[in-house]
ZAMARGU-4260 file (C-alpha; in steps of 0.2 Angstrom, whole numbers, plus 5000, padded with zeros to 4 digits):
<rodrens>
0) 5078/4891/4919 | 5077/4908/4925 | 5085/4922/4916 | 5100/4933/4922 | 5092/4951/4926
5) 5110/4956/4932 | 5125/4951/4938 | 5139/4951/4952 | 5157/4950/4952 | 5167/4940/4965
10) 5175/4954/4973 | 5157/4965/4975 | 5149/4947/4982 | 5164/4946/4994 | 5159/4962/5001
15) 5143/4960/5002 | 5145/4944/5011 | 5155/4954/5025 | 5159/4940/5040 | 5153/4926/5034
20) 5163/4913/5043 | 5159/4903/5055 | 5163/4904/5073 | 5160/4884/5080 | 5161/4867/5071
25) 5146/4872/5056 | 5156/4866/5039 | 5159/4881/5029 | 5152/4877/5015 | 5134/4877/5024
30) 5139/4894/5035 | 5143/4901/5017 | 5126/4894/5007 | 5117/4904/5024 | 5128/4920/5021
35) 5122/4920/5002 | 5105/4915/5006 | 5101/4929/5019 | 5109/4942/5006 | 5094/4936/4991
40) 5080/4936/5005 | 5087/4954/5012 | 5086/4962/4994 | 5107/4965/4997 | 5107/4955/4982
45) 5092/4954/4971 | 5082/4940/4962 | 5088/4934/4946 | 5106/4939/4948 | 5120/4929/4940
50) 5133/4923/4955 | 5152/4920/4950 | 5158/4904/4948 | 5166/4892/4960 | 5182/4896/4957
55) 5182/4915/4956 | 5173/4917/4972 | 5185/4904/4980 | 5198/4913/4974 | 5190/4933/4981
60) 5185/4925/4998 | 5200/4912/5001 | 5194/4899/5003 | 5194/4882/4993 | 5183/4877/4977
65) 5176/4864/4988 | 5167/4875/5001 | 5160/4887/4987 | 5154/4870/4977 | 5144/4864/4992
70) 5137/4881/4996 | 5131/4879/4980 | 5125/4864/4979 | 5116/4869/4995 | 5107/4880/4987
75) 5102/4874/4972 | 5092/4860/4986 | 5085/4871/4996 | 5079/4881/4979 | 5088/4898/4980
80) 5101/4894/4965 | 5097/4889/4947 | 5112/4880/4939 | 5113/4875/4917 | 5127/4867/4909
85) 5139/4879/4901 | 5128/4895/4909 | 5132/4905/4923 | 5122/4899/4941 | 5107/4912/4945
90) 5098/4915/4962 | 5080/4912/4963 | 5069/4910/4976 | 5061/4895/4980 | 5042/4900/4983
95) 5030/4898/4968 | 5018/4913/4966 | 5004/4908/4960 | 4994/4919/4947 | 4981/4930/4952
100) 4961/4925/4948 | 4961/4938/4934 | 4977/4927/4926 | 4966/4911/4927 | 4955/4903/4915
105) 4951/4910/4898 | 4957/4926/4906 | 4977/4920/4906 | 4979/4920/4888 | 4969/4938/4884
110) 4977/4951/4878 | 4974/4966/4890 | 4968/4984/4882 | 4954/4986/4893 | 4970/4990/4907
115) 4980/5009/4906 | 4993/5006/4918 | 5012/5005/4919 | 5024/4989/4922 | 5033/4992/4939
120) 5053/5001/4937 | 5060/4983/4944 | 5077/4991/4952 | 5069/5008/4960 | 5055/4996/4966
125) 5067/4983/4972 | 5077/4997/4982 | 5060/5005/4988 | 5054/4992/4997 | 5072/4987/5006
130) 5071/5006/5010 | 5056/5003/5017 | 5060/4987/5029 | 5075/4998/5034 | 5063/5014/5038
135) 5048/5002/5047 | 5059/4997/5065 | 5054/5014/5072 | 5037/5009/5071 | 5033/4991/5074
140) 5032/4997/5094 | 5017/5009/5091 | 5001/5006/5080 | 5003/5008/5064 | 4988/5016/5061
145) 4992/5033/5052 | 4975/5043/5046 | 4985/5058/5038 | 4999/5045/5033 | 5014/5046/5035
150) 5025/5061/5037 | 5040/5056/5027 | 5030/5052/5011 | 5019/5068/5015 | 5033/5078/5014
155) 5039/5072/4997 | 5024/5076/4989 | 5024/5093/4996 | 5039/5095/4987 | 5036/5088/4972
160) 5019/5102/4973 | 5033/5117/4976 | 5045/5112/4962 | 5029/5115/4950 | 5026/5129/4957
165) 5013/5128/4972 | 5018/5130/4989 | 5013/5116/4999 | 5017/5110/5016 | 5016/5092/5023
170) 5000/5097/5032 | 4991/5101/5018 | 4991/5081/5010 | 4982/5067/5016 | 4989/5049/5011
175) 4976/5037/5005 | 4976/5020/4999 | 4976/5026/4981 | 4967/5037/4969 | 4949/5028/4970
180) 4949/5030/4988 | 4953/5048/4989 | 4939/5052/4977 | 4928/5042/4988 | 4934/5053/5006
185) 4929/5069/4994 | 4912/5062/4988 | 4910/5056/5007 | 4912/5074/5013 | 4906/5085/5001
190) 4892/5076/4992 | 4875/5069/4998 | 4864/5056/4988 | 4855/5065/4974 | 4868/5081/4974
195) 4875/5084/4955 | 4893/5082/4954 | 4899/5091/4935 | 4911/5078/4925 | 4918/5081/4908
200) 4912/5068/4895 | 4919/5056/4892 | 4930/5053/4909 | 4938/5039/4920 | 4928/5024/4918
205) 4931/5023/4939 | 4925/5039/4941 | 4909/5036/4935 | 4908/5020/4947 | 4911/5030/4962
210) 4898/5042/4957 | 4886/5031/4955 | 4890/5022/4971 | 4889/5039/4981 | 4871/5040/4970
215) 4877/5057/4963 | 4868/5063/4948 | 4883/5067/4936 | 4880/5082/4924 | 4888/5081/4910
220) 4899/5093/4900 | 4905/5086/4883 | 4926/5090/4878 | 4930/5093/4862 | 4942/5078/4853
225) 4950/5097/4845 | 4950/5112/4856 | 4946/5104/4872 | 4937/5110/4886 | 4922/5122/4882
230) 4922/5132/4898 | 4911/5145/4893 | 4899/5132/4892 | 4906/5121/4908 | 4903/5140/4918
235) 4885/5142/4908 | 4883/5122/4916 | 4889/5129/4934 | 4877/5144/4933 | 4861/5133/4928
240) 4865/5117/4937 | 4875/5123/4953 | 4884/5106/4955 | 4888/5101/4973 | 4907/5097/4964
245) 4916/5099/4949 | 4929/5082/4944 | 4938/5087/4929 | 4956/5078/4922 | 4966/5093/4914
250) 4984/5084/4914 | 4984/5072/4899 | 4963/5065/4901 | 4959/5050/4904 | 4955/5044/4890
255) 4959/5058/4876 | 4979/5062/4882 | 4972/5081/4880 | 4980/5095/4893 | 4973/5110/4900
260) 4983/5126/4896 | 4988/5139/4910 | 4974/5153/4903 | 4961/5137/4907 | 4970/5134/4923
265) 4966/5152/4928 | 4947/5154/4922 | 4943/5137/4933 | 4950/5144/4947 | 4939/5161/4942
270) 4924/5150/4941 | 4928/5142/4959 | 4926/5160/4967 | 4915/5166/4958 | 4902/5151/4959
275) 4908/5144/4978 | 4911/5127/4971 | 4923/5114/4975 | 4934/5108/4958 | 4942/5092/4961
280) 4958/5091/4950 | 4964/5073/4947 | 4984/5075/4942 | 4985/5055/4944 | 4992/5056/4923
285) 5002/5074/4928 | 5019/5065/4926 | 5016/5057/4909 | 5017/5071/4900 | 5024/5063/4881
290) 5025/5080/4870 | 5024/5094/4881 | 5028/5093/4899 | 5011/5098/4911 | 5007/5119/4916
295) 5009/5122/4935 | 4994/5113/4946 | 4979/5121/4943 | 4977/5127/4964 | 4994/5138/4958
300) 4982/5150/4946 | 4972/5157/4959 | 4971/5173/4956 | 4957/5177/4966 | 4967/5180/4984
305) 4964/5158/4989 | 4947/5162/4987 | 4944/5148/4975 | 4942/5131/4980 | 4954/5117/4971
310) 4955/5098/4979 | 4970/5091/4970 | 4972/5072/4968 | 4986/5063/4967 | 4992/5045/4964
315) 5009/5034/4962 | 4998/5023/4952 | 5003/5030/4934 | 5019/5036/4938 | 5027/5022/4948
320) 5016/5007/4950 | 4997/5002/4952 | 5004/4987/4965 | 5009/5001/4976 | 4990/5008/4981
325) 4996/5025/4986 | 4988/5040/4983 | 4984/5056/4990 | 4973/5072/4992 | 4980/5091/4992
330) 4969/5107/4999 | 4973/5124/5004 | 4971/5120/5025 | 4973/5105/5033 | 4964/5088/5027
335) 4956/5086/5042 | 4940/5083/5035 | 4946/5067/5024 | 4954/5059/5038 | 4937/5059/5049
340) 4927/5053/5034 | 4940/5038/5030 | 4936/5030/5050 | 4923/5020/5041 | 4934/5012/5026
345) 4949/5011/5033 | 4960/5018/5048 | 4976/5020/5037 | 4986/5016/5023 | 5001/5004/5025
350) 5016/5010/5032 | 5031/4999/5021 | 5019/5002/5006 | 5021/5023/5010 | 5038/5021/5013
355) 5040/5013/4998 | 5031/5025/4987 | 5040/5040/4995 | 5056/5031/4991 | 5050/5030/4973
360) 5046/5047/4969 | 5060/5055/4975 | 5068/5043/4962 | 5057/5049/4946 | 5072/5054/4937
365) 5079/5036/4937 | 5065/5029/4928 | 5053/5040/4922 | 5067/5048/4906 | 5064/5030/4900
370) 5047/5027/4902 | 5041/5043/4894 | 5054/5037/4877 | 5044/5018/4880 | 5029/5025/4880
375) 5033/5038/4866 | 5038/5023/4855 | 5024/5012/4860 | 5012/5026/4856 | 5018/5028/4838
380) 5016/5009/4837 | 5001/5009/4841 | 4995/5023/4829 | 5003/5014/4816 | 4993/4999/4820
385) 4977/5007/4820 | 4981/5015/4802 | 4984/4998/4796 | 4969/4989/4806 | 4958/5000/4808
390) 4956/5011/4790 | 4945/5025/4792 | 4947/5025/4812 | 4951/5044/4821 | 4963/5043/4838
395) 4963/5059/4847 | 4981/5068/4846 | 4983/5068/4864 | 4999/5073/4870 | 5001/5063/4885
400) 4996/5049/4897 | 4993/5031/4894 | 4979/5030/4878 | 4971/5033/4865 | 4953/5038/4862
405) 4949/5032/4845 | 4935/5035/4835 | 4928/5020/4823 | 4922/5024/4807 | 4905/5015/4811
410) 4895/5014/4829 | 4897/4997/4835 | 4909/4998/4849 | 4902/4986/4862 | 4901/4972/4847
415) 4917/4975/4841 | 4924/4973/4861 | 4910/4957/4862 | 4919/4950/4846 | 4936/4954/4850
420) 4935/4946/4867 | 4930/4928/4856 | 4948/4936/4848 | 4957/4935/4865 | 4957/4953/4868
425) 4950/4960/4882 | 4942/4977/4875 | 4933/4991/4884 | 4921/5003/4873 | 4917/5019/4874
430) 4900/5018/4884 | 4911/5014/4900 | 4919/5031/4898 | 4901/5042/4898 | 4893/5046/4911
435) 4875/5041/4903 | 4883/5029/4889 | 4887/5033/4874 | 4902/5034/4861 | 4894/5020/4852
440) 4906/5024/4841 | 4924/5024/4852 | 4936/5014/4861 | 4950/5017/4872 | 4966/5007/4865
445) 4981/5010/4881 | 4999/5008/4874 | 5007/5000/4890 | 5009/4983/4883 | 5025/4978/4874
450) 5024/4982/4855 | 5024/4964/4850 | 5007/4963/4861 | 5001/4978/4858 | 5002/4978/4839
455) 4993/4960/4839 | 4980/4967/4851 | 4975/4980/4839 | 4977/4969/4824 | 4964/4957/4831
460) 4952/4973/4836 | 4955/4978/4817 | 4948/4960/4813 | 4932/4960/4825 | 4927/4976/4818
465) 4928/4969/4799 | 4918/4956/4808 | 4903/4964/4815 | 4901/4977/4801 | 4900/4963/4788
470) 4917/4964/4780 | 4922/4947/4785 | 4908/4932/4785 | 4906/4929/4804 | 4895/4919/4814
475) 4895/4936/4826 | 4890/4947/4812 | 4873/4947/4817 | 4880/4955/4831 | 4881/4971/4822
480) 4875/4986/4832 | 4877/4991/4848 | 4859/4989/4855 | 4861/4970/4852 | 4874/4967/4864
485) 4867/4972/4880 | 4875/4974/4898 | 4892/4968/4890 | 4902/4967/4905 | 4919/4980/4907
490) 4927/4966/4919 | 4941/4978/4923 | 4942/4996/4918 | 4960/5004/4925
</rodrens>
């Protein structure tokens, strides 16, 4: 039986069910069961409410119990309505999703911590993507290929850029089909096979894959688990190694949680000048800001008359929804470039999918208030849980994003992750976050899970690592350095 996720009153169903009568000879008990069916498939009402019961709504739309009974019992046929003895009636819909590959298997039961990425808001999504099927009629007659995207959801994000302080106009952003591909259209454009491109170490794991299919040689500059980013030494790098392009994380890193302050912000806009080198600035955690809220964008403190080159990227991934694949890319002119070098993956993002992210961040402030407080709590259990699991282990004190960066008191990562997956958790360690390995002696643990999960997953983590360093007799305790688990795969790293 599905559970209730809301509920309707008579008179608020009545309304909603407008002229619902029937003209001709159909009985009215079928013309109503259509009425109430067309209002679940429209998203007028949504999936999972509680309906009134027959005599309340015979009694708001006056009519008898008998025509509300059989629409019912229509329904519950035909599979939109789920009725219990003694439990109000709930509407469903008859269609069984099935489970994606990575739900399958051995997989279905694992205990996720190798993904760092929000659950969808359920209500703002619900009324983004009906604001989106009432927004797409105007352009069913043309295309539907946008390579700029669309304007609409261009024009949102431009907003959102001048309430932090950066002016911005729609022109300036290019849509793409999330944050992946928009590093890819930057590598496409600005980098050639062989060019160094300067990361910070560690980074996102998925940055380090697009490198590496680009064939980019990543130089490495190491970030301090304390203080940060080093950019006397990240200039000194520049200088020696004049990277093609600089891909740094300065709003909550992925993985540390660390933040860039404004007098960083300004010296990377210096180095831009002063070195004529691109920085890309990822800003896909900028929202999720759990201690302290982020600093204006870093293309806001150049100080150098625009003489500084900063690529912003953008995503609804962290914010809203992974499901939504909508991300974008921010420059000083027009994105022209982007748009020509994204002909050969793709000819545009999805129109309802834009629409519906546009509608979703201009409705931050009725979800993000909560999620931030979720995640705040999650965090803290989490940190308690790898106190109690994990003695001796050091997180980073980040002070936002989606994880934690946690150091083990011994090097054995990869055959803690090997044996935690023999666990049920699915584990992702620190090697997959530098650019040339390493971190033998880290993993990242996300808090996005629900607490009960969460707390279970590190628990178990807790008991692989007594595991492989000898503390509890093991069959995998052989197992118990790094070097003798090779080419452990990172299934999927988010």
């Amino acid at each position: 039986m599905m559970s209730p996720t809301g509920t309707i009153g008579a008179a608020a169903l009545a309304r909603r069910l407008g002229a619902w009568r029937p003209a001709g000879p159909r009985p009215g008990y079928q013309a109503l069961a259509d009425a109430l069916r067309v209002l679940v498939l429209d998203g007028r009402v949504p999936v999972g409410t509680a309906v009134p019961s027959e005599r309340t709504l015979a009694e708001a739309l006056d009519v008898s119990r008998t025509t509300v009974a059989g629409a019912y019992a229509a329904l519950r046929e035909s599979g939109h309505l789920q009725s219990r003895q003694g439990a109000r009636s709930v509407l469903r819909l008859p269609v069984q999703i099935p489970r994606e590959p990575i739900d399958l298997g051995a997989e279905a039961d694992m205990i996720k911590l190798n993904i760092a990425a929000p659950p969808a808001p359920e209500k703002v999504m619900h009324d983004a993507y009906r604001y989106a099927l009432e927004c797409a009629p105007g352009y069913l007659p043309g295309t539907g290929l946008y390579p700029h995207g669309l304007r609409a959801l261009a024009e949102t994000i431009a907003e959102r850029y001048r309430y932090r302080g950066l002016p911005t106009d729609a022109d300036q952003i290019l849509i793409t089909s999330g944050a992946q591909h928009a590093l890819r259209l930057i590598l496409d454009t600005h980098v050639a096979p062989g060019d160094r491109v300067l990361v910070e170490q560690p980074t996102h794991h998925g940055t380090i894959l697009a490198l590496a299919r680009h064939r980019a040689r990543p130089v490495a500059v190491g970030l301090d688990p304390v203080h940060g980013w080093d950019l006397d030494q990240l200039e000194s790098t520049v200088r020696l190694q004049r990277p093609r392009l600089i891909f740094l994380i300065p709003d909550f890193h992925n993985p540390t949680g660390l933040l860039l302050d404004e007098a960083g912000r300004i010296r990377l806009a210096e180095i831009s000048a002063r070195h004529r080198v691109p920085i890309v600035i990822d800003e896909t955690m900028v929202e999720i800001g759990l201690d302290v809220a982020a600093p204006p964008p870093v293309a806001a403190f150049d100080a150098t008359s625009g003489r500084a080159q900063i690529i912003t990227l953008g995503s609804a991934s962290k914010t809203v929804w992974p499901g939504l694949r909508v991300g974008w890319i921010r420059v000083d002119a027009r994105p022209d470039a982007y748009a020509l070098a994204r002909y050969e993956s793709d000819l545009g993002g999805a129109v309802v999918e834009q629409f519906a992210a546009q509608y979703a961040l201009d409705h931050l402030a009725d979800f993000l208030p909560q999620r931030l407080a979720d995640l705040r709590g999650r965090r803290g259990s989490a940190l308690a849980a790898i106190a109690e699991h994990l003695p001796g282990a050091v997180p980073v004190r980040g002070v936002g994003g989606l994880c934690l960066w946690v150091g083990l008191p011994q090097p054995v990562a990869s055959a803690t992750a090997s044996a935690a997956a023999d666990l049920g958790v699915r584990l992702i360690p620190g090697g997959s976050f530098g650019p040339h390995g390493g971190f033998a002696g880290h993993v990242r643990i996300p808090y996005t899970l629900d607490v009960t999960t969460l707390t279970r997953g590190v628990e178990l983590v807790g008991q692989a690592y007594r595991q492989v360093t000898g503390q509890v007799p093991s069959a995998s305790a052989a197992s118990a350095v790094d070097a003798a688990v090779p080419g452990l795969p990172d299934r999927l790293v988010v």
